[in-house]
C-alpha positions in Angstrom: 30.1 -7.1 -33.9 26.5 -7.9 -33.9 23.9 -5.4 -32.4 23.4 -6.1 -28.5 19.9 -6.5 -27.2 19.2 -5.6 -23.4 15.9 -7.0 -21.6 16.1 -4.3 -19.2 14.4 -2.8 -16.5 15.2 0.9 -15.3 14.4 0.5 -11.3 16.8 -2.5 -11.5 20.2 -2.0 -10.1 22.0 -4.8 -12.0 20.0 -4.3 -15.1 20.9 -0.4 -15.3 24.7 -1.7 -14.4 25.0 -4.1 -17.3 23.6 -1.6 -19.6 26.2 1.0 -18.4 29.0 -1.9 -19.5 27.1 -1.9 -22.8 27.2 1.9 -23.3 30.9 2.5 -21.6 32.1 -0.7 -24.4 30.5 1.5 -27.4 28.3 -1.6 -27.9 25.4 -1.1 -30.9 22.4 -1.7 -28.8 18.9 -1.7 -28.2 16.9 -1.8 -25.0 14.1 -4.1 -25.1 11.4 -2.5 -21.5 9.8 -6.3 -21.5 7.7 -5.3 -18.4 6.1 -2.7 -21.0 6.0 -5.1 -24.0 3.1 -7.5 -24.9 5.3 -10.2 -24.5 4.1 -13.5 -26.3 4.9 -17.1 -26.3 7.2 -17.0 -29.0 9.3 -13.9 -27.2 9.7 -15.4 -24.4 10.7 -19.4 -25.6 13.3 -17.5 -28.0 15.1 -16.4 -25.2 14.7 -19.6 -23.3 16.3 -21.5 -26.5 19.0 -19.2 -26.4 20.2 -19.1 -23.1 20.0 -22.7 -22.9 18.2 -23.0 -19.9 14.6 -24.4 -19.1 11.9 -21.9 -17.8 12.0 -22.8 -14.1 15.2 -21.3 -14.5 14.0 -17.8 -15.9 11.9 -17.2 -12.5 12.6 -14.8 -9.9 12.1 -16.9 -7.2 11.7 -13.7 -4.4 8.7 -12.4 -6.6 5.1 -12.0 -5.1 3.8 -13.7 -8.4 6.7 -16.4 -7.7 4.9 -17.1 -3.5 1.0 -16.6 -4.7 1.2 -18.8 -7.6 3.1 -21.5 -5.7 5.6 -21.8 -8.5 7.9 -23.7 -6.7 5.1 -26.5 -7.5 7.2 -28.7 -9.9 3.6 -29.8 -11.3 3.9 -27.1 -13.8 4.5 -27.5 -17.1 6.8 -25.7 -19.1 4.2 -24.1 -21.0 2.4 -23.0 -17.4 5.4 -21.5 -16.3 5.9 -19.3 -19.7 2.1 -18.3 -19.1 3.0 -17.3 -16.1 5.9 -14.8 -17.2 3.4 -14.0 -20.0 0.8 -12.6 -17.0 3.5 -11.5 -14.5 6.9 -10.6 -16.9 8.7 -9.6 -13.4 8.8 -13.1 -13.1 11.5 -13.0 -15.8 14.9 -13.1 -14.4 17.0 -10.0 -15.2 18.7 -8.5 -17.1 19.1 -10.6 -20.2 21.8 -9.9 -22.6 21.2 -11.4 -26.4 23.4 -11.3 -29.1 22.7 -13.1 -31.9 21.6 -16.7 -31.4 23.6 -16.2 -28.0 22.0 -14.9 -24.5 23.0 -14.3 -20.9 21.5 -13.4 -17.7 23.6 -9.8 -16.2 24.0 -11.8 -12.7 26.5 -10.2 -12.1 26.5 -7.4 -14.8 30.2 -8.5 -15.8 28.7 -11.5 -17.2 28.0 -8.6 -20.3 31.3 -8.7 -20.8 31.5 -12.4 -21.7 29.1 -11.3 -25.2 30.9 -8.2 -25.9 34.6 -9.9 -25.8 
């Protein structure tokens, strides 16, 4: 089984229970703390590509970033809106499960599951 990477943050809730279903499924893992990491373009559009989703759909929508920056403005670009989880990463929807060229969002944590089956 390919090694599981975890974009997790410790004071979340569902990011500390999807890494629990990791570590109670003996799941090879490594826990990537992107609010500490110098996240870069490239990081961030990897993800993207593998979850299949477009940026918009990586926001937090309930973050203060999310309200002062007005990011519900569909004026941004894609690029802007990376930027913007490049300057604020709690912007960055959590957790976020990758395996290989795969990747989920933990909402809810079972979603794990789906990766590790």
């Amino acid at each position: 089984m390919a090694k599981l990477t975890i974009f997790h943050n410790p004071r979340c809730s569902k990011s500390r229970e999807a890494l629990k279903l990791i570590k109670d499924n003996n799941c090879d893992h490594s826990i990537f703390l992107y609010l500490e990491a110098n996240l870069k373009k490239s990081d961030i559009k990897n993800v993207i590509r593998k979850l299949n989703i477009c940026p918009r759909d990586l926001l937090r929508k309930s973050e203060e970033a999310y309200k002062l920056n007005n990011l519900k403005n569909e004026s941004y670009s894609n690029e802007q809106l990376i930027d913007f989880m490049i300057k604020y990463p709690k912007l960055i929807e959590r957790p976020i499960i990758i395996k290989g060229d795969q990747a989920i969002i933990g909402r809810p944590p079972e979603k794990v599951l789906d990766l590790i089956r």
